[in-house]
N, C-alpha and C positions, 0 to 999 in steps of 0.2 A: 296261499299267498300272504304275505307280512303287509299289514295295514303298519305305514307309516307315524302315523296317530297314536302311536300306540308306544307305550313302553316295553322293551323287551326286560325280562330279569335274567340276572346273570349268576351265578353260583360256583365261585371258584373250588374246586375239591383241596381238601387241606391234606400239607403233610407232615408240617409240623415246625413252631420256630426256630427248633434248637438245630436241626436238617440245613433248615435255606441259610440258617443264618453258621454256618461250618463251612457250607460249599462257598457263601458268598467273601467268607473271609479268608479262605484259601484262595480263591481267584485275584479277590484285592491283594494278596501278598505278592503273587507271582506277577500279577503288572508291573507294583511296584520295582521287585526286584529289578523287573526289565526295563526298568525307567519311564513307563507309560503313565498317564493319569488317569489311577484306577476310577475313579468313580465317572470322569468322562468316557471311558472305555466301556464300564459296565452299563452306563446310560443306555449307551451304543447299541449295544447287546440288546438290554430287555428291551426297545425302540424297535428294533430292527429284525432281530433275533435273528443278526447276521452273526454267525461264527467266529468270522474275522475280525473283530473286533477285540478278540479274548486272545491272549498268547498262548500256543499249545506248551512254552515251558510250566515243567511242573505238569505236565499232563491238563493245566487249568481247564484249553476249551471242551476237552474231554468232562472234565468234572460239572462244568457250568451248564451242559446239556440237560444235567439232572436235573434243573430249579423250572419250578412251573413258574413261565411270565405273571400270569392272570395273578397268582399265586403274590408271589414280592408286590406287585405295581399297589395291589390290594390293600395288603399289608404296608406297605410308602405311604396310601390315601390315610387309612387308622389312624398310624404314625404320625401326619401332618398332622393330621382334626384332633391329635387329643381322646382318641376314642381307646389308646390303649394303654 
């Protein structure tokens, strides 16, 4: 049983920047093209981790299956604080 008191730790597995950040910038393209607001779309996404959110042109929602949420959100928190 999880004693609430408690901190869980969490340990995202890595797969690499130059990986999420190829898929992430293919997906941003193909929104764009299709006139969506990619980074509210992609929000959406790593939120949600609904599908629907990503346009299947370009094969994108296909592509964007590949990114570990844990993964990005992680790498976003870094990003903010200055830790990279």
């Amino acid at each position: 049983m999880n004693d609430a008191t408690n901190t869980m730790e969490f340990n995202a597995p890595g797969r690499g920047d130059s990986e999420n950040r190829k898929i992430l910038s293919q997906v941003y393209a193909s929104l764009s093209e299709k006139g969506y607001d990619p980074i509210s779309q992609i929000v959406g996404y790593l939120l949600s981790e609904d599908p629907t959110y990503i346009t299947n042109y370009n094969n994108a929602r296909a592509v964007v299956s590949k990114l570990d949420r844990d993964e990005i959100l992680g790498e976003m928190v870094r990003l903010y604080l200055g830790l990279v």
